[in-house]
Every structure is written in structure tokens, then in C-alpha cells.
Wavefront OBJ file of the C-alpha trace (Angstrom):
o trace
v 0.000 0.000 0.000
v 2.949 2.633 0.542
v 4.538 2.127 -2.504
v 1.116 2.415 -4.453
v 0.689 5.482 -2.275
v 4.303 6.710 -3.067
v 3.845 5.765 -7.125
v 0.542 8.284 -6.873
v 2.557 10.896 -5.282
v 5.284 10.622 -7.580
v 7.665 9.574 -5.310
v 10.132 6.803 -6.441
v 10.248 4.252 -3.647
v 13.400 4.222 -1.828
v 13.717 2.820 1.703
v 17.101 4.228 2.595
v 15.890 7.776 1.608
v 12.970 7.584 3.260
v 14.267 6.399 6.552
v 16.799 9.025 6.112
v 13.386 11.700 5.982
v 11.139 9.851 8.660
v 14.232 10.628 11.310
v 14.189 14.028 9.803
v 10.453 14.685 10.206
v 10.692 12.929 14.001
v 13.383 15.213 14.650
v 11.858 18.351 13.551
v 8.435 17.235 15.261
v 10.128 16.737 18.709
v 11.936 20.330 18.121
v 8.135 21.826 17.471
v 6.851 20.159 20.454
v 9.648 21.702 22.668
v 8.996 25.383 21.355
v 5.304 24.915 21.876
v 6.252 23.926 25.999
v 8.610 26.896 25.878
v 5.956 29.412 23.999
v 3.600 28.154 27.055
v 5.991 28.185 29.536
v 6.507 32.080 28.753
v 3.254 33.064 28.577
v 2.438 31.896 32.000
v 5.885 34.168 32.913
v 4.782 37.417 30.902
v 1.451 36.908 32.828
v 3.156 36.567 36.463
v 5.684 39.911 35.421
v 1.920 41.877 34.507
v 0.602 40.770 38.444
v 3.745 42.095 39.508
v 4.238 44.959 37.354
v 0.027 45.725 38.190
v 0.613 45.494 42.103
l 1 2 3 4 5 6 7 8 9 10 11 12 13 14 15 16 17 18 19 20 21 22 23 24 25 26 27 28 29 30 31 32 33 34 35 36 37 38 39 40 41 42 43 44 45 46 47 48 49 50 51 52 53 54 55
């Protein structure tokens, strides 16, 4: 079913490339997932300096 999948898409079927891009996409997912923790994690601190800054 993948290689049917990758013939539709055009993509010739090549296991050591595509290993090579699943890491890559894994890798670049687990980056995104630690900037979205940060982004929230810094929100929650620009919210405690505004209580501060508003007492």
C-alpha cells in the first residue's frame, strides 16, 4: 500500500531515503513540540511579570 501510495505521489520508492526523511520529520516534530512547551511556559511568565508589574 505505501509504494502504491508513493507511485501516486510521484515519489520513487526508496527505503534508505525515506528512513533518512522519517528521522528528519521525528526530529523536527520533537523540536516543534519543545517550542510549543517553551511558547507556554513564557506566557504563564509574561502573565506573572503583569501581576507584579500591576501590584
Amino acid at each position: 500500500m505505501q509504494e502504491k501510495l508513493l507511485e501516486q505521489l510521484q515519489i520513487k520508492y526508496n527505503p534508505n531515503d525515506n528512513k533518512v526523511i522519517l528521522e528528519k520529520v521525528k526530529s523536527n516534530d520533537e523540536k516543534l513540540d519543545k517550542l510549543e512547551k517553551l511558547e507556554e511556559k513564557l506566557e504563564k511568565l509574561e502573565k506573572l511579570l503583569e501581576e507584579i508589574r500591576a501590584k
